[in-house]
Structure formats: structure tokens, C-alpha cells
N, C-alpha and C positions, 0 to 999 in steps of 0.2 A: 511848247513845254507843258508838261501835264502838271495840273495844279491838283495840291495835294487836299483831299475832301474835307472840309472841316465840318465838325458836328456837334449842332446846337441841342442837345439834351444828353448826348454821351460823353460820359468821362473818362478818360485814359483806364484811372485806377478801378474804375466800379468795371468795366471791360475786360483788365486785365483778372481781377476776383473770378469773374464767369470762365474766362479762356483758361484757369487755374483749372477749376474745378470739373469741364470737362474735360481736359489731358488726363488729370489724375483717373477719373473717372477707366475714361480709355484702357490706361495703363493698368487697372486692378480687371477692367474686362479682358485685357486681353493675357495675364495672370492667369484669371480664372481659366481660359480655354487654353491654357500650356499646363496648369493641373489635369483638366478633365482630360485632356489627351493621351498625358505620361497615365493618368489611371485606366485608361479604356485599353490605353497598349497593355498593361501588364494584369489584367481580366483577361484579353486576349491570349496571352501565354499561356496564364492559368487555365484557359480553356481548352488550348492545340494540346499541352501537357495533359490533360484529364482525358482529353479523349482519345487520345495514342496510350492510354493504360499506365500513365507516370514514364513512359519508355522514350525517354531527349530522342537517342539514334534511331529509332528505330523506324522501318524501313516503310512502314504503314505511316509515320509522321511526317518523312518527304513525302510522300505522296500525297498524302492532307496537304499540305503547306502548297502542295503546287498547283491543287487544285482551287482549295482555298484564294489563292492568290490570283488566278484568271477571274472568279468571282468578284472580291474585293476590289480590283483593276476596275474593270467593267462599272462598277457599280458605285465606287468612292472616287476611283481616278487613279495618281498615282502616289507613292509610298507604301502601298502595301505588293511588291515583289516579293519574291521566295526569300533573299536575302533580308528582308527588313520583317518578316516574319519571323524566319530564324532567330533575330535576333532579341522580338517580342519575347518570344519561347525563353527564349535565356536570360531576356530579361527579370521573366519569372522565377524562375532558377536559382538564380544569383539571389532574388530578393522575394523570397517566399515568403516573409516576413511582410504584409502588406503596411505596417505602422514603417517598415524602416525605406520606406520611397517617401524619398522630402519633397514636399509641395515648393520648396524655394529653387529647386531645379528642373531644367527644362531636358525634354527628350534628348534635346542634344548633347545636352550634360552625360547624360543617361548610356547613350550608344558610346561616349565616350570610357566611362567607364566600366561598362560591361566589359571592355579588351585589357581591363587591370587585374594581371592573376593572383590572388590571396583575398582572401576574407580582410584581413586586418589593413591591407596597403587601400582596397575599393573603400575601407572604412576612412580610413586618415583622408583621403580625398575627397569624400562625399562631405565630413566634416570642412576640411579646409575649405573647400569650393562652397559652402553657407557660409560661412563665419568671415572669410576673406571676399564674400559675394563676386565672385568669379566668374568671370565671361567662360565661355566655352575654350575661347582663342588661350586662356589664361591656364586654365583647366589643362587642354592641351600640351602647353609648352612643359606645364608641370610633371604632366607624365612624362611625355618625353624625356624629360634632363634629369630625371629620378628622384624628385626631390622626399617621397619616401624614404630612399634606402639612404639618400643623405643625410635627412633625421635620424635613420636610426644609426648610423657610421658617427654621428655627432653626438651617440650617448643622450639622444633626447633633447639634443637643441635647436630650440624652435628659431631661432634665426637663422638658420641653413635654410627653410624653408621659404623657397625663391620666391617672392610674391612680386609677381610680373609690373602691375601696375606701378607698386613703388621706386623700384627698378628703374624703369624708362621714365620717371619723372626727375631721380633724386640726382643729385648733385656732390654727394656725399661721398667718396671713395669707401668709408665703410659697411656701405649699403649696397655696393656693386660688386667689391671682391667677395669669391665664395671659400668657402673651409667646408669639404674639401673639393679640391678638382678633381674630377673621375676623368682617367686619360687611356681610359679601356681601349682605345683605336689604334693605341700606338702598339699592341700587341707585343707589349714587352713581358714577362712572367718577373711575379713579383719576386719568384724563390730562384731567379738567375743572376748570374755575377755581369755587372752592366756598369759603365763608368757611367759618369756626370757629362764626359763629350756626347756619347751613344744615347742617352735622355737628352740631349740637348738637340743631334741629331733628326732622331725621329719625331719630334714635336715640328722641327723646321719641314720636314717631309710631309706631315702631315699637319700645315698648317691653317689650311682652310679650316680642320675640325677645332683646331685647336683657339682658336679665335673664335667661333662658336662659343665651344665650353666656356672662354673666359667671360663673352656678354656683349650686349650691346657696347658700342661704337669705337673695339680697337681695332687700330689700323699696326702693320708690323713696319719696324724702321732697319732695325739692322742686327746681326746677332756678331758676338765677340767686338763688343764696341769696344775701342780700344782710347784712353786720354792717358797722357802724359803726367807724372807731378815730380819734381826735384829728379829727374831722370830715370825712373821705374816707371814701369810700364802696370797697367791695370785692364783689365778686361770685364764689361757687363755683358753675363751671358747673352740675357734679349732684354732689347730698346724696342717697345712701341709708345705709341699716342692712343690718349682717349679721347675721342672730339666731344663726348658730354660732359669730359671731366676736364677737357682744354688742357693736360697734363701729360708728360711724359711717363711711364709706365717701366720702369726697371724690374726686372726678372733675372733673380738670381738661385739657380737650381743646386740641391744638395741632394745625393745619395744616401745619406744616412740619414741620423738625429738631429735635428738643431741645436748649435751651442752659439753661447753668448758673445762668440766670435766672429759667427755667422752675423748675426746683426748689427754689432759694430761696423763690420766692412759695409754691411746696407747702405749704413747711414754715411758713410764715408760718399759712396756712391751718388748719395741722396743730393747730399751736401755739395758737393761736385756740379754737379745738373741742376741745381740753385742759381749759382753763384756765375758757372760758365756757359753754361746753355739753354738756358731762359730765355727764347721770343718774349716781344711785348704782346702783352692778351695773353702769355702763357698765364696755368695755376701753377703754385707749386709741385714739383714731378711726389711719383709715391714710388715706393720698392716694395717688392714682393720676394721673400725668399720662400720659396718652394720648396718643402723637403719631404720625406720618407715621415716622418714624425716629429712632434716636437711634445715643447713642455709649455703648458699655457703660463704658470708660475712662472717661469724662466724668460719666456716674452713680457709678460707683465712687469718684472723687477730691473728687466736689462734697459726695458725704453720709459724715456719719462712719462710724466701722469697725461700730459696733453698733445700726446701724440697723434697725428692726423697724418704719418705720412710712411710710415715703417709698419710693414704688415708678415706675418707669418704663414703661410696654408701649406695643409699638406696635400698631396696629390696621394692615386688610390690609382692602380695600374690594371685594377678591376674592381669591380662590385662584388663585394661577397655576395652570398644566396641569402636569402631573407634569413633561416633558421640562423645564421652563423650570426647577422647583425643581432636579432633579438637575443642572443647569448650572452652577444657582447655587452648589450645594455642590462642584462640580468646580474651578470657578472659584476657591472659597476656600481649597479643600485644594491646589493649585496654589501659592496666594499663600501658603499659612503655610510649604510645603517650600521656596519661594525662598526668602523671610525668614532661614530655619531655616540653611540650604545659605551663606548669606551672614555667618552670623553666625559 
């Protein structure tokens, strides 16, 4: 058996100070050389750009870059191919601006968002990923599941804004379900005449996506659940489980408006899945009614103050184009300054 070294003049804690201070150390050196890189890539762009005559396409600038690039190969190793020069190039492009490359982001942040098209969405991102210090993986999922266009569909609220890490830690059903769900895959047009069966339909069709959008850890149970009460029959559109939330997940879909009828039956539902179908280890179930649009006012006044279990989202059948979101948020911040100016 290996007996463990003991040592007469070192102490844990005076040991542990040093092994502090070299990590840290480490960690702002190795900082510093994720700066000086992201800066030497985007000098380099600025240089393939000056010497191709300001001309991104042009036909003398492949040709630089492919030469350039057996060079570099040769001479640094590997990262700098045709395509990661390319993308130096556009890196510069995009941010000609040498003040607006954040030292708190790494190249990888960087190639990431170089593939985000608009000025203001690469803006929102480059912010949230400082301010939410954002792994790349974080970053990533962000663009992917749009949580731009989410913000601006939410009128400018910043709670839509998926931040990954809290997510997959919280335990909070208000921190998991989104406002809104984008269910773009089901390929439904938002300006066709479509029941609540045919939306209920193609979600089950397409459900692998659809358990995506909704988030980490639901699992599907059954759709048109059917219980019994005083002899009526009742149907929940879709039953799943959350295994982070240990809860059953009630989904109940509406074609139009929300009204306060809507949410009554929820919670009837709710109440239901309490009372008769609670495992031990279960949490309490949640409902989500899903509609076309609602009235926040109208959720607010219909469910009590400490409600943890009755929830409203609306779903979006597409993504508008950026220009039509920022309208929309033009529009409202227009209407809350009259309101305001009048009152």
C-alpha cells in the first residue's frame, strides 16, 4: 500500500496560495494568446483585403489565398487552408472596425459568428456572448434556435433569450418553457385554414423536431389522453414527462386567441394529473397551452399570484424576416410612448 508523503515544512494552505496563483497566472497567459491570435487573424484579412485592391471576390484574391495558404501550411502548420483564410478575409469585413473585436472572445466565438447575417443580430450576439460569458457550445445552440429573432418577436424581452447554461441547471419550469415556440418545420402557412387536429397532427409527425424546440429532457407519452369524470369524457392533446423537471407536461394547442376559457380547462387538466396520476418522486405536472396569440393581461388576471404550474406560449409557424420583427418592435415602442405621453 502506498503511503501518502508527508511534509515537514510545507503546509497545505501556504501550497495551495502558490498552485492559486500559478493557474491564474496560466489562465490570463493563455487569455492573452487567444487575443493576440483573434488580432493577427483579423490584420491578416485586413491585409489579403488591401492587397486584392479592397475586391472580397475577386478572382486575383483566390488566387492570393491559395497561394498564401501552401505557404502558411508549410511554414505555421495547420489552420491556415484556403477556407480559414477566407474566413480571416471576412472576418475583416464584417468588422472593420478594429475597436469592435472583443478581447473577451475567442476565434472560435469569432468563426461562429462571422456565419450570423445582419449587422445588428452579429451585434446582439457578440454582446450576449460577453455579458452571459458564453462558451462557444453556448454561443452555438444560440444561433441555432434563433434566440435573436426570439427577442425581437418578444417585443424586446430579454427573457426569451435562451441562455443555455441556466437551462440545463434550473429546476424551475419557468426557466425551461420558451414564449415563443418557432414550429417552422411543420411547414404549415400561417395565412391557411388548418384545425387544432392538423396542428396537433404534424407536430406528432414531426416529433423528434419538436422535442428539440421544446428543450432539454422531454420524453413524449401519449397524444389525445383520454380520463373519465362523472361520465364525460376529456381529452389532453399531448402528455409528456420532463426528467429534469420529474413532471408531467400537459400541452394543450389552440388555433386562435387565448381566452380565459382556455385556461380554466388547463387547470382542470392540471388538477386532474395532481390528484390521479402522480407517481411517487413525481413533481407537480405543468400545462402549457399553446396558441396563435394571447393577452399577457388576460394570463395574468385569469391564474392566481403564485402560480407555478399553468403556463401560456405562443407558437410562430415561421420566423418573420428581421426587417418585419424590428417593425414590430418599432411599432410597440411608439404605442407604449403615446400611452405614456397621454397619461
Amino acid at each position: 500500500m502506498e503511503q501518502v508523503k508527508k511534509y515537514e515544512y510545507l503546509d497545505e494552505t501556504f501550497y495551495t496560495s502558490i498552485k492559486e496563483l500559478l493557474e491564474q497566472a496560466r489562465k490570463r497567459a493563455y487569455q492573452n494568446i487567444q487575443n493576440e491570435m483573434v488580432s493577427a487573424y483579423w490584420q491578416i484579412g485586413k491585409m489579403i483585403i488591401e492587397k486584392q485592391d479592397g475586391q472580397e471576390r475577386a478572382k486575383y484574391g483566390d488566387g492570393l489565398i491559395k497561394e498564401l495558404s501552401i505557404k502558411m501550411t508549410k511554414d505555421f502548420g495547420k489552420g491556415f487552408d484556403v477556407t480559414n483564410l477566407k474566413r480571416m478575409r471576412q472576418f475583416y469585413t464584417l468588422f472593420r472596425k478594429g475597436a469592435t473585436v472583443r478581447h473577451q472572445l475567442s476565434w472560435s466565438h469569432y468563426k461562429l459568428l462571422i456565419g450570423v447575417e445582419g449587422e445588428e443580430a452579429r451585434n446582439f450576439y457578440t454582446n450576449e456572448a460577453i455579458n452571459g460569458n458564453w462558451s462557444t457550445r453556448q454561443l452555438e445552440r444560440e444561433i441555432n434556435t434563433f434566440s435573436y429573432q426570439r427577442y425581437l418577436a418578444s417585443h424586446g424581452n430579454h427573457d426569451v433569450v435562451d441562455d443555455t447554461a441556466k437551462r440545463e441547471k434550473s429546476d424551475n419550469p419557468k426557466d425551461i418553457i420558451k414564449d415563443p415556440y418557432v414550429l417552422d418545420f411543420l411547414d404549415l402557412k400561417a395565412d391557411s385554414s388548418f384545425y387544432e387536429k392538423d396542428l396537433e397532427s404534424a407536430l406528432i409527425t414531426h416529433l423528434n423536431e419538436f422535442l428539440l424546440e421544446l428543450g432539454n429532457g422531454f420524453a413524449f407519452v401519449a397524444r389525445q389522453k383520454r380520463f373519465d369524470m362523472d361520465g364525460r369524457n376529456f381529452y389532453v392533446d399531448l402528455v409528456l414527462y420532463n426528467y429534469k423537471l420529474k413532471c408531467f407536461v400537459l400541452i394543450d394547442l389552440k388555433r386562435g386567441d387565448l381566452t380565459h376559457q382556455d385556461i380554466g380547462q388547463m387547470q382542470m387538466y392540471v388538477n386532474y394529473y395532481t390528484r390521479e396520476l402522480m407517481e411517487p418522486g413525481d413533481n407537480p405536472p405543468i400545462g402549457i397551452v399553446l396558441c396563435a396569440d394571447k393577452s399577457d393581461t388576460l394570463v395574468r388576471y385569469t391564474l392566481p399570484l403564485d402560480n407555478k404550474q399553468i403556463y401560456a406560449s405562443k407558437y410562430m409557424l415561421y420566423l418573420p424576416k428581421e426587417e418585419e420583427l424590428q417593425n414590430e418592435v418599432n411599432k410597440q415602442r411608439e404605442l407604449f410612448m403615446s400611452k405614456r405621453n397621454e397619461d
